[in-house]
Structure formats: C-alpha cells, structure tokens
N, C-alpha and C positions, 0 to 999 in steps of 0.2 A: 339730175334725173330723179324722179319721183320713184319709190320701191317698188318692184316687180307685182306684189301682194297687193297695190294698191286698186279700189275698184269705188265706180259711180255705176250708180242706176237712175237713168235718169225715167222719171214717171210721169206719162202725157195721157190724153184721151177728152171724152166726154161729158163735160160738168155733169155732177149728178152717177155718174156711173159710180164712183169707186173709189176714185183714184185717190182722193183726200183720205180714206182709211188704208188703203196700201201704204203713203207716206208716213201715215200714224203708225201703221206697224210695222214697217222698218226701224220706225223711231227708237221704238218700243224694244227693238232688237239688236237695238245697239250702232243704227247707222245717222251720221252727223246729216238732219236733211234740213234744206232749206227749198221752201213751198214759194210756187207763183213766180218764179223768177224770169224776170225779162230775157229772153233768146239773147239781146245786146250784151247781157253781162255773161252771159256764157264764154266769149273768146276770152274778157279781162282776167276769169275764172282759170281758164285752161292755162293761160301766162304764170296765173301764182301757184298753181299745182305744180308749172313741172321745174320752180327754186323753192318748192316746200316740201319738205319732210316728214312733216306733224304726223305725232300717230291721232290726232285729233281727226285729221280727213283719208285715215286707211279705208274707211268703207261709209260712200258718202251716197245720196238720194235727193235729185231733187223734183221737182214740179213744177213742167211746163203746158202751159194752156192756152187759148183762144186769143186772150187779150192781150198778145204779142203782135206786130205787124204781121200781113201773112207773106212779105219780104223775106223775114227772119224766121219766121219759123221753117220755112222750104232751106233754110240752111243750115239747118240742124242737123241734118245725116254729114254734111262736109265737116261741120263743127266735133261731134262724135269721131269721125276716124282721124282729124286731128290728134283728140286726146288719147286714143286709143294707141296713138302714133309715138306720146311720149311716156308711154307704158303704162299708164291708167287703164285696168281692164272693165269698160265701158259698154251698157248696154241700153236698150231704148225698152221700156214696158210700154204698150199703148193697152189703157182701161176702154173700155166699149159698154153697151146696151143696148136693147131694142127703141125703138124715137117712141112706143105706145110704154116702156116704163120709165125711163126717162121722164116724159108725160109726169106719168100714176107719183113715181116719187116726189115730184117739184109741189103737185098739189097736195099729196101728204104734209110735205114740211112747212108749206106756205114759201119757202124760199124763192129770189128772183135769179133769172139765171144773168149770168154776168153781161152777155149781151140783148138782153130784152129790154124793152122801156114801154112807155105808154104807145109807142108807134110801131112796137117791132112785138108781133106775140111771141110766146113760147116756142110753139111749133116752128116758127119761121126762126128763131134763135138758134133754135137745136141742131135746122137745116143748115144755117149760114154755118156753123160752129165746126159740125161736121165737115163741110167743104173746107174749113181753112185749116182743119189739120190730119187731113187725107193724106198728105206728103209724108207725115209720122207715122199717120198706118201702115203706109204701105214700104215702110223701112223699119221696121220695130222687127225688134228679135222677139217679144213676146208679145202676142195679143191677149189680153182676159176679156171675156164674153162674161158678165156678173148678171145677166139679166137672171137666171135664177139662183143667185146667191143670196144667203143671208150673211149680216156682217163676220159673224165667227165661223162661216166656212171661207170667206174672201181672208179671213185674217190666217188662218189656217192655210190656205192655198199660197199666201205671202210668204211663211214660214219656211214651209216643205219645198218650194218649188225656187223662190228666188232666195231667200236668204241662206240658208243652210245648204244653196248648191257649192259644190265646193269651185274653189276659182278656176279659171281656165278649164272646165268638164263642161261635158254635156247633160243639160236635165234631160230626160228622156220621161215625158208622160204617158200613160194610157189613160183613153178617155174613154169612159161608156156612154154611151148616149143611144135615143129613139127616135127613128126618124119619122115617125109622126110628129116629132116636137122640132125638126128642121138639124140641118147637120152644125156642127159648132165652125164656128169663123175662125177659128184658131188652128184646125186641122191641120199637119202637113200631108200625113197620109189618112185617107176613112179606108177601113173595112167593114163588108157588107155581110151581117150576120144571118140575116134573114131566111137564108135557104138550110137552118141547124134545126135540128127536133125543138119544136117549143112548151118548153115547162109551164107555158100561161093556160094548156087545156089539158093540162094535170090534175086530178082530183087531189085537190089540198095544196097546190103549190102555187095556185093563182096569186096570191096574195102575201107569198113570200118574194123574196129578191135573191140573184145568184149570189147573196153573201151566207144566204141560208141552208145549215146542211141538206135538206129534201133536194133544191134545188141541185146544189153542189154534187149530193148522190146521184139525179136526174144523167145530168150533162158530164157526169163523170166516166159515169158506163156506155156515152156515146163515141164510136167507131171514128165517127163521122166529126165530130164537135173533137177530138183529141187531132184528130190529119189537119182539121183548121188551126188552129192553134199553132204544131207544130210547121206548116206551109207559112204562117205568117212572122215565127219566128224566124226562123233559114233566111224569107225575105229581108229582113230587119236585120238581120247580123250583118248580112250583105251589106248592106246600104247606109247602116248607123256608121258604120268607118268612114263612110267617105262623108259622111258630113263634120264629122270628128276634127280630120284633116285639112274641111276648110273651117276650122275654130266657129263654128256654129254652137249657140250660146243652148240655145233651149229646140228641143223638137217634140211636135205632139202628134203622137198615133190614137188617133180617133176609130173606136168599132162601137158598130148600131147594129140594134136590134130593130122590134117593131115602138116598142115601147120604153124600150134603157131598161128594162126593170132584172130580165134575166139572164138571158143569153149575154147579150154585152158587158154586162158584169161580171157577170164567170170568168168571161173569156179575160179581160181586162187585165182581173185579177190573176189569174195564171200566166197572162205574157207579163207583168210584173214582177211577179215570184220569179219566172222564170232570170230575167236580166240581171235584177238583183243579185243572185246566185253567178254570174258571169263577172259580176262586178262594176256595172253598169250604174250610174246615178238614178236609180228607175225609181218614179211613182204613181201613184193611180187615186183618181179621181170618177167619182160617179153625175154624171151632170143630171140625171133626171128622178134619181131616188129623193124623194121629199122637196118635189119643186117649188122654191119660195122666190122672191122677191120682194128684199125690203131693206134693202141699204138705200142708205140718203147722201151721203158722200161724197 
C-alpha cells in the first residue's frame, strides 16, 4: 500500500483556459506532473502507485483533456475513487472560461485548438470540447472559472488554494464578486449583499474597494452590514462540519455585491479572518477587483 500522505491532482478542463499554467505551477511547487495523458494509461498508473513507494510520486499532478476517447474520459470519476481507494488522496480540478475568451485568447496567440482543422472552426471545437468533458465537470471537486484572471493571479490562486492545502482539510474559500458581472460557476453557496448600506454613493469612497480603510470605516459602523456577517457565519459553522465529514476536498462561499468592488469585499474579508481565527483552512479571493483576462494556457 502506497503512504497515507500520498496525493494526485489530477487537472482537466478547457484548452485555452488555464489549465497548462496550473500544471506549470504545481510543477514549480514541487509536484512530479505529467501533462496530456491518455485516461487508458490512467488504470496502468493506479496499478504502479499502489507496489510504489517512491517519494518521487508523494505529490503528483497530472493533465487530462479532450483528445481522449470520450468512452474514457466518462470513466474518470470510477478511475479516481479507485485510487482514492488504495490511499492516494486524490482529487479532480476542472479549469473553465467563458466560449467569447476562449475565442479572444486563441486569436491572441494564433494557436490552433487541439480539435479544430480546416473543417471544424474554433467555435465549433470549443463546443464539441466542452460537451466531451462535461462528465469532468460535473465531478470535479474544484472548479476555477479564469475568465478574469491574469496568469500571476491563476498562479497565485494554485498556490494558496490547491497546493499549500493541507492533506485530508477542507480549503474553505470566500469569494467576492458583482453580480452585474454574473455569479461564479464555482459557487457552493452565493450570498446576496445587495440589500447593505453602499459605500459606491459615498463622497470619496466611489473609487475605493472594501480593502480600503474609508471603506472598511464606512461598513464597519454598519448595525446592519456586522448581523450579516455574523448570520452568515453561525450558517457556515453549521454546515462546514458536515461537509468536513463527508471528506469534501474544497468549498466555495461566494458574496455579491452590485459591483464586487465594496461590500462583497469587506464582507469576504471579515468571514475570512473570521474562520481563520477558528482554525479553519480559510482564503479569500476578489473576483472582480482589476478584471483582466489574459492567460493563454
């Protein structure tokens, strides 16, 4: 049997999205990855894991995509709790984007996408693409939505969130976001900030974000913005155990604002501090402060 400590990530999704710089920076962090590999060589794989030893493959990553049968790739979730089975703690990341950057990045690089050719556009690639690894998404313990990332915050979000989780925990993120910019696909739970004082028709604060003291002062002194907060912690204590319980790898609590820029940030930030403080694997992420898109991937 393979050591209790031992762990694969294995990293699927949308050419173009990302997911080739998630692999890099795992790399980077010290995980043995091997990219593009056939779903077939997956079982041969899990056979030599569990008569190996090696501290060569304690913390391994690899990458799977499109150009697998789509036979095999729908047996990838059975494959996974296999490994999981002979004590490799194993999980699925799926990378994502919106089909309009996707698009914008392919034309940036001039790159072709793995299933396009002279008879098959782009668009229609991206379609097929997505439909054959739908099964991944919708079995992945982490989804990343990069469509406003730039590369050093996706490498950054590698770090913090999959690498440096500790084994067998739960990551526990807060995510801020605007729901004029549409809610995050990764969400397990969203909270609706909407109905809190807002610091955007503050003289002087328009143009700050709830990382800034005005703002912080603003929403600090609010009655009303401090009962939220504490109402959506109480929920969350509740509720994080029992996910705990069933070894659930990563959870994300999503709060919107109008815009991500004030309120969902604050608030974010303080149910973060707060967990922390309990001892929780907690981190926070702002999805709409400085929205870029520009990984090629």
């Amino acid at each position: 049997m393979p050591p209790l400590d031992r762990r694969l990530v294995i990293v699927t999704g949308l050419s173009g999205s990302g997911k080739t710089v998630v692999l890099h920076a795992l790399e980077d962090l010290g995980f043995y990855c091997i990219d593009n590999l056939p779903v077939a060589f997956l079982g041969q794989f899990e056979k030599e894991l569990e008569n190996d030893s090696s501290p060569l493959y304690q913390q391994l990553a690899m990458g799977i995509d499109a150009r697998s049968p789509a036979e095999s790739l729908a047996q990838v979730p059975v494959l996974l709790q296999r490994l999981r089975e002979t004590g490799t703690a194993t999980e699925l990341v799926f990378v994502d984007a919106q089909d309009e950057v996707l698009l914008k990045r392919y034309s940036e690089t001039r790159r072709r996408h793995p299933l396009s050719n002279e008879n098959v556009s782009l668009a229609r690639a991206i379609a097929t693409e997505r439909r054959l690894v739908e099964p991944l998404s919708e079995g992945a313990d982490l989804r990343v939505d990069t469509t406003y990332m730039h590369i050093h915050q996706l490498r950054d979000f590698v770090r913090e969130r999959i690498a440096r989780r500790p084994l067998n925990s739960l990551a526990l993120q807060f995510l801020s976001f605007g729901f004029k910019h549409g809610v995050p696909a990764e969400s397990d739970f969203v909270f609706d900030l909407r109905c809190l004082p807002n610091p955007h028709w503050e003289g002087g604060l328009r143009d700050q974000t709830g990382r800034d003291p005005g703002v912080i002062a603003f929403l600090g002194r609010s009655a009303q913005v401090q009962s939220m907060i504490q109402h959506i912690a109480d929920f969350l204590a509740q509720w994080v155990q029992s996910f705990e319980r069933e070894n659930r790898v990563y959870l994300t609590v999503a709060v919107g604002c109008t815009g991500g820029r004030h309120r969902s940030v604050y608030v974010a930030e303080r149910l973060a501090d707060h967990f922390k403080k309990t001892g929780k694997n907690a981190l926070v992420s702002h999805r709409d402060i400085g929205r870029e898109s520009s990984l090629a991937g």
